[in-house]
C-alpha positions, 0 to 999 in steps of 0.5 A, spaced: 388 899 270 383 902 276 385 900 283 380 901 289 384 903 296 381 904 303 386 907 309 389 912 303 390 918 309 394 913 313 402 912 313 402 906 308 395 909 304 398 915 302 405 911 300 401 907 296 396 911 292 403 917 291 406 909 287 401 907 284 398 914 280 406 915 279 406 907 275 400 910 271 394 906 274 387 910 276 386 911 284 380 911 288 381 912 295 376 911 300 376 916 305 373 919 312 374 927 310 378 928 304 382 934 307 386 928 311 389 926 305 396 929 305 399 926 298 400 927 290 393 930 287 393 927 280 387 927 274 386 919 275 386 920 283 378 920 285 377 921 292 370 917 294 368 921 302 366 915 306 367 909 310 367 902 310 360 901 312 357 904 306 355 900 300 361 900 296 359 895 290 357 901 286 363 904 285 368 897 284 363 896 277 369 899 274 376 896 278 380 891 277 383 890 283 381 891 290 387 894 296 384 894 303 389 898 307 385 901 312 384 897 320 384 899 326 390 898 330 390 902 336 392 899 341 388 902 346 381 899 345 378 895 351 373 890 347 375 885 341 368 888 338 371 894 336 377 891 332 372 885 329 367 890 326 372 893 322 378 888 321 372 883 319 366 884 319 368 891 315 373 885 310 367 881 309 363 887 306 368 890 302 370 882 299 362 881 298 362 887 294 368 885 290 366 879 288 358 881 287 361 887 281 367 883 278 373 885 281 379 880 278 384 881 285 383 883 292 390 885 297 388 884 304 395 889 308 394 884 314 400 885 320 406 880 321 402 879 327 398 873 324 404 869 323 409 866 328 415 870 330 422 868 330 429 870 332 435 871 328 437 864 328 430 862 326 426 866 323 418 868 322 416 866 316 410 865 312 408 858 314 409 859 321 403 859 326 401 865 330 404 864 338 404 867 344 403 873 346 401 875 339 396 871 338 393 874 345 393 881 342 385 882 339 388 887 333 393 880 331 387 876 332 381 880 329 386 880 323 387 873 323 381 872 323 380 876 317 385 873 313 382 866 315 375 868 312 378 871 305 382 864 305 375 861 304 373 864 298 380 863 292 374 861 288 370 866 287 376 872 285 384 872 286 386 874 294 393 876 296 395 876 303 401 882 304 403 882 311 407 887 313 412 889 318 414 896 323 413 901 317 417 908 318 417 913 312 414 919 310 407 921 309 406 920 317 401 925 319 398 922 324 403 919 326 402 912 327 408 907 327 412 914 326 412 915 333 418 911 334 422 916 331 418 922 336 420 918 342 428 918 340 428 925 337 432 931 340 431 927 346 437 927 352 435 921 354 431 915 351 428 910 355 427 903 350 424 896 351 429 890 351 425 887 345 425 888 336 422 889 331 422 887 323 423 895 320 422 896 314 421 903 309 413 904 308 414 906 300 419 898 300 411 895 303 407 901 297 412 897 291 412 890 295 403 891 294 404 893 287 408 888 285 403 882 288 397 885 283 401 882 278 406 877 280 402 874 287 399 868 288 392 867 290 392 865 297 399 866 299 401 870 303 408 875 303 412 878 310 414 885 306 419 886 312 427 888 312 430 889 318 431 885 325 432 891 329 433 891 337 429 898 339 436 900 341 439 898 335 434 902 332 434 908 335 443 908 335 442 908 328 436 915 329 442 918 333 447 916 328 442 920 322 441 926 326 448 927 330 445 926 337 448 923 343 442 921 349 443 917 354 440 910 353 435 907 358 433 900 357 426 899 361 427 892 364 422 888 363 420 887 370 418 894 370 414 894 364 410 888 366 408 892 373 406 898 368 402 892 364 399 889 369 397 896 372 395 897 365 390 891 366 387 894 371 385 901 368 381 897 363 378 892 368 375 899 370 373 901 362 378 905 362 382 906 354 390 905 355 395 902 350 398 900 356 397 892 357 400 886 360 399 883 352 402 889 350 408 890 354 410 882 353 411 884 346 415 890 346 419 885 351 420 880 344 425 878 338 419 880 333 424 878 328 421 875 321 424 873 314 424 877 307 426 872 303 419 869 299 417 877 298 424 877 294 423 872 290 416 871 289 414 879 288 421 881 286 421 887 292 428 891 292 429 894 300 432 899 302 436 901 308 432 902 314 436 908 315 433 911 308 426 910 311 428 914 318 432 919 313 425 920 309 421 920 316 425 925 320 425 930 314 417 930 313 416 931 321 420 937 320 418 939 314 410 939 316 412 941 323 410 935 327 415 936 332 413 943 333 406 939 334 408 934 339 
């Protein structure tokens, strides 16, 4: 079977392609430059230099399924145009080329942010709607607008929905959602925000796609999350790994919301910064959802979050990313 891949230089991408060259199938991996590609070079693994705004159908003649991964999700972006052109507009070019040669099965990787979130007595879950503060964020809407627009066409080939939740593991050479671990790591004092989040292993995400190539159900969509962790709780479990013992800070909430607000007025003058008062309400959430339909349905088995900041900390040491930092 012959899989196309974008975003496969990214965190979760490079997890993926490493996965699916291992289980035997052939890759195509869309990419920017391929130097930036820091995972297992295989003879079935084809490396096709370009970007989402190319025609792609050419090279989907010979795929079988389709996992778009690549999204932008940085949280500096001042316009909802920026997230849009390649959270959707991009989405919708990739699926009409899908469809256009034949592809059987099309993957979105959208976010946990499209869906309600819950706490640990009520869970977020598959069926829940989007709500405040989240459903204020443009990368959560661009990607909800995403899911909407493939949800329109089931008909014309089979489309899965994965949403995962805050991945940590290797292969984040970026780093993106690594820098959780950056923050905490060989730190005297760590500061921390009130809210949590649902971790999960990037490679338990990599299986969770892999298994909805053949066992998912078109137009469903499946949460890949494990553990609902506060951000203390998460970085308690960094210093347990790695034999530290900072002080712990949390921020009040008060204090981040001023940072936000201050935030907005930076954006207000067109300057980037990820820091909003959208973003601070969410670090401030119970961000907390349920993993229950993925173990059922896709049959995913999740290992501990610790193996995930293990497998983290030991590729940023080894590739040097603290040095870097």
């Amino acid at each position: 079977m012959k899989v196309f891949l974008t975003g496969i230089s990214g965190l979760l991408g490079t997890n993926l392609a490493i996965d699916l060259l291992e289980d035997g199938y052939s890759v195509k991996g869309l990419i920017r430059d391929r130097s930036k590609y820091k995972g297992l070079y295989h003879q079935n693994l084809e490396l096709i230099q370009g970007n989402l705004s190319y025609e792609l159908a050419p090279f989907l003649s010979d795929v079988d399924v389709v996992i778009h991964a690549a999204a932008e999700s940085n949280q500096h972006l001042i316009n909802y145009a920026d997230y849009w052109t390649v959270n959707c507009e991009a989405t919708q070019r990739l699926l009409d080329a899908a469809i256009r040669s034949g592809v059987k099965r099309f993957v979105f990787v959208s976010t946990t942010n499209t869906l309600g979130y819950g706490s640990l007595n009520d869970l977020g879950n598959e069926q829940k709607k989007m709500k405040f503060p989240v459903s204020a964020s443009f990368y959560a809407k661009s990607k909800q607008e995403a899911e909407s627009y493939l949800l329109q066409y089931l008909d014309k080939t089979e489309i899965i929905i994965v949403n995962p939740g805050f991945m940590i593991g290797a292969y984040d050479s970026k780093p993106s959602s690594g820098r959780i671990i950056l923050m905490g790591l060989n730190k005297k004092i760590i500061f921390y925000p009130c809210g949590g989040r649902s971790f999960v292993h990037v490679r338990d995400v990599a299986q969770g796609i892999i298994n909805s190539m053949k066992k998912g159900k078109n137009g469903e969509r499946y949460l890949l999350v494990n553990e609902n962790l506060t951000y203390l709780e998460f970085f308690q479990k960094l210093n347990a790994i790695t034999s530290q013992r900072p002080v712990m800070v949390e921020i009040p909430k008060p204090v981040l919301m001023a940072l936000g607000y201050g935030g907005d007025i930076l954006r207000m003058f067109g300057i980037k910064t990820s820091i909003s008062s959208v973003n601070m309400r969410i670090l401030c959430l119970n961000n907390f959802y349920s993993n229950q339909k993925s173990i059922k349905e896709l049959e995913v088995r999740y290992q501990p979050v610790e193996t995930a900041i293990k497998d983290a900390v030991t590729y940023f040491q080894q590739n040097n990313i603290l040095a870097k930092r």
